[in-house]
Structures are given as C-alpha cells and as structure tokens.
Backbone as a chain_set.jsonl record, in Angstrom:
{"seq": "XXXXXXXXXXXXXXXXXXXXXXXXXXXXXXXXXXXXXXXXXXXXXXXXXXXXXXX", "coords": {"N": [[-14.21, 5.906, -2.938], [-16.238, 8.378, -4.126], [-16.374, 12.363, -4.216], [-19.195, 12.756, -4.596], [-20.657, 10.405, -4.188], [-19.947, 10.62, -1.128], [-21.215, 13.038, -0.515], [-23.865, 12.256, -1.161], [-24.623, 9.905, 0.092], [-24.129, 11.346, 3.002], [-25.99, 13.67, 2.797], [-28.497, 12.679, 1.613], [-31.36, 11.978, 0.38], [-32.335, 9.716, 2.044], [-32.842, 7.721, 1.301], [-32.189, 4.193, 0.491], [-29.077, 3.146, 0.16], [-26.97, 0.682, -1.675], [-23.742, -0.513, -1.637], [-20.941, -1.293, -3.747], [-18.859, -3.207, -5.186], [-16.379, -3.199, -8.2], [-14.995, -5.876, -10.008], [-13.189, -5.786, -11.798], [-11.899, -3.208, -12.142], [-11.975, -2.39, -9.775], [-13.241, 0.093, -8.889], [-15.657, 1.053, -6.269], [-19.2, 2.149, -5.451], [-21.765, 3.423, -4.91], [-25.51, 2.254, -5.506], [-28.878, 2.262, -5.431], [-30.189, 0.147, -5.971], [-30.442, -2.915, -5.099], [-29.75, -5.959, -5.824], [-27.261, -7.433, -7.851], [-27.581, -7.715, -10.625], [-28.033, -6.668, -14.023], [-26.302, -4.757, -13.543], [-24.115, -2.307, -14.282], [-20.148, -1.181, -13.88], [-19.522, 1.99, -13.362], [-17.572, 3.428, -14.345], [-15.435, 1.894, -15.452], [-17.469, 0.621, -16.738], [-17.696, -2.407, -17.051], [-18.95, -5.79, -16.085], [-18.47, -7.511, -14.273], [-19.016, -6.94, -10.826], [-19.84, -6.665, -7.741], [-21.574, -6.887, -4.837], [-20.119, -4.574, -1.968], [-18.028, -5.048, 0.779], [-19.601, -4.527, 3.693], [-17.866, -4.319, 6.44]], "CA": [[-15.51, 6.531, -2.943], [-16.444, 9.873, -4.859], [-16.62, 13.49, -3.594], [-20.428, 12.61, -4.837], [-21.064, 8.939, -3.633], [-19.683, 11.024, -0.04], [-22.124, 13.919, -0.165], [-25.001, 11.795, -1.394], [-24.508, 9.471, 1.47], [-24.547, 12.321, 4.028], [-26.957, 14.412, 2.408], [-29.027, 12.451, 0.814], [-33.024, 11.93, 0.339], [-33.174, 8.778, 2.95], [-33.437, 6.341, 0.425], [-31.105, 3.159, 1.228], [-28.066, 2.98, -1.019], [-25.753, -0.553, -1.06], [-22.4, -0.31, -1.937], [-20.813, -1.993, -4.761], [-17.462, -2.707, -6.386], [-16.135, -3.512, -9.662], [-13.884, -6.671, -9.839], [-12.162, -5.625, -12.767], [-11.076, -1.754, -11.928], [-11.81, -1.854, -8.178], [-13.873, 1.097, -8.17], [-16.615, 1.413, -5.37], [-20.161, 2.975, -5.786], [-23.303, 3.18, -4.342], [-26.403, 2.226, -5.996], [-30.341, 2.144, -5.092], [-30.606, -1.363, -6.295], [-30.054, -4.01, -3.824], [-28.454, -6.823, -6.192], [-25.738, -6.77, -8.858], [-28.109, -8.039, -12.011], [-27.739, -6.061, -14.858], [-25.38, -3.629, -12.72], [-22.263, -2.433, -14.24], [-19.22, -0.319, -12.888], [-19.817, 3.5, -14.294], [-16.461, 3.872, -14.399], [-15.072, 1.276, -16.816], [-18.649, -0.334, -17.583], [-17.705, -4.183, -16.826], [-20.586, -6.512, -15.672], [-18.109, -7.942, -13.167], [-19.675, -6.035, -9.955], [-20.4, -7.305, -6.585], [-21.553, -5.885, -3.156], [-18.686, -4.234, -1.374], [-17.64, -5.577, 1.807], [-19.695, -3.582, 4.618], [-17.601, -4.458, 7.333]], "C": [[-15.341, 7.955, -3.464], [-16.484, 10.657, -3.951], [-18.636, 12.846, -3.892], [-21.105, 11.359, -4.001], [-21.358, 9.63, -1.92], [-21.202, 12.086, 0.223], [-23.46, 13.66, -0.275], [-25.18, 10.903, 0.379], [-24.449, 10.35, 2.819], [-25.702, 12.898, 4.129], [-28.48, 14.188, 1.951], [-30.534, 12.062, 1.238], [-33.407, 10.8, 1.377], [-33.408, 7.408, 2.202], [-32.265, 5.718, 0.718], [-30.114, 2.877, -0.301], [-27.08, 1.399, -0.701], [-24.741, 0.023, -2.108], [-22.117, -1.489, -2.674], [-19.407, -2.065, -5.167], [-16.859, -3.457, -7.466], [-14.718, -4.989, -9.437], [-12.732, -6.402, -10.951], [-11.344, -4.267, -12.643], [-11.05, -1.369, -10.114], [-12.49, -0.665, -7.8], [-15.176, 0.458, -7.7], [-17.429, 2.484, -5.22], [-21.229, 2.805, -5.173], [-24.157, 3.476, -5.075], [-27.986, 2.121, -5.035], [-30.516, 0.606, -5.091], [-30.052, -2.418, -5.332], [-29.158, -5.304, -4.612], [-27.848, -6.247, -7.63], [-26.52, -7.357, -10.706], [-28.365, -6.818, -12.696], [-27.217, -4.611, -14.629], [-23.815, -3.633, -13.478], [-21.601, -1.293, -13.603], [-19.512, 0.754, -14.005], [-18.838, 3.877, -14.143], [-15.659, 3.207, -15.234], [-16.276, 0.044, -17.25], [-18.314, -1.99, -17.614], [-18.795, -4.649, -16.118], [-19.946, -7.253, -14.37], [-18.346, -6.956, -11.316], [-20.487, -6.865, -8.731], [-20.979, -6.592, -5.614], [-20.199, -5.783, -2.737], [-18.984, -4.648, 0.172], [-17.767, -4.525, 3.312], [-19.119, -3.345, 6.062], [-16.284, -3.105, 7.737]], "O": [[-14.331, 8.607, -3.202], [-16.607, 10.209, -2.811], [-19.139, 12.523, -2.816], [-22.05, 11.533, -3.231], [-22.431, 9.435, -1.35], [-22.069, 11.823, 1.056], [-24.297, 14.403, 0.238], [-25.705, 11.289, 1.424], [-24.854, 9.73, 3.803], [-26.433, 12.836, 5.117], [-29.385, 15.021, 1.893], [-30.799, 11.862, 2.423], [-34.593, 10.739, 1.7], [-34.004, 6.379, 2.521], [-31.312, 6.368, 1.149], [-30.456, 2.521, -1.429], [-26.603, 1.141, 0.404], [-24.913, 0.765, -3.075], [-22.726, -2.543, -2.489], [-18.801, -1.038, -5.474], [-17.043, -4.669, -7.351], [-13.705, -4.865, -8.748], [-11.571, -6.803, -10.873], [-10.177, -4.247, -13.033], [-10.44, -0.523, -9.46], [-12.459, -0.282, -6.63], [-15.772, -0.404, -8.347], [-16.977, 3.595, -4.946], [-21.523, 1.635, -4.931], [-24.149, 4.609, -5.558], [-27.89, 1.858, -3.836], [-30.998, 0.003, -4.132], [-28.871, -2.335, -4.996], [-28.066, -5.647, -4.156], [-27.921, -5.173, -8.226], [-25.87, -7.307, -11.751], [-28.892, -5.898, -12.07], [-27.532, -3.596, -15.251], [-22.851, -4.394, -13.403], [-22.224, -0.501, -12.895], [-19.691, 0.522, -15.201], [-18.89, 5.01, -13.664], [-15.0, 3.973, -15.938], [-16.099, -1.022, -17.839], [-18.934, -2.665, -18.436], [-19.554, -3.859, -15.556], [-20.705, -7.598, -13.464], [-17.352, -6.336, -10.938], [-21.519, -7.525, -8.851], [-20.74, -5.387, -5.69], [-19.296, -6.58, -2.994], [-20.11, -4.549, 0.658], [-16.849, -3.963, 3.91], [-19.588, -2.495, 6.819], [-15.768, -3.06, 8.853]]}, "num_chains": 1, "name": "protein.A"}
C-alpha cells in the first residue's frame, strides 16, 4: 500500500474505497469502484486485477 492509498484511507472524504490487486505485479490499490471491469493496475497497467483479500 502507498504513502497515498494510507493517507487517503485515514483522511479521506468518507467515500467507500475497495481494495484491489494486480495479479501480474502484485501491487495493491484502492479504488472508488466496487468491481474490477475495465480496472487496471496503475502501476504496470495489466487488466489482470481482482479485489484484495479483506481479511
């Protein structure tokens, strides 16, 4: 998770973020959008991108 993803999630406006992560680079992000259609990873842009595992 980012210094940003972190301070948004603390800080942030109230609006509901899900968590997300990339199957191909493994990074983890939080988006607004609730599912993974036409969601890619903003970190190496692949379409492979799931919900991350809120447990």
């Amino acid at each position: 998770m980012g210094v940003l993803d972190t301070v948004s999630e603390l800080f942030g406006s109230g609006d509901h973020h899900y968590r997300f992560r990339c199957d191909d680079c493994g990074t983890e992000f939080a988006q607004r959008a609730a599912t993974v259609e036409d969601l890619t990873c903003p970190e190496c842009g692949a379409g492979a991108v799931r919900q991350a595992d809120t447990a």
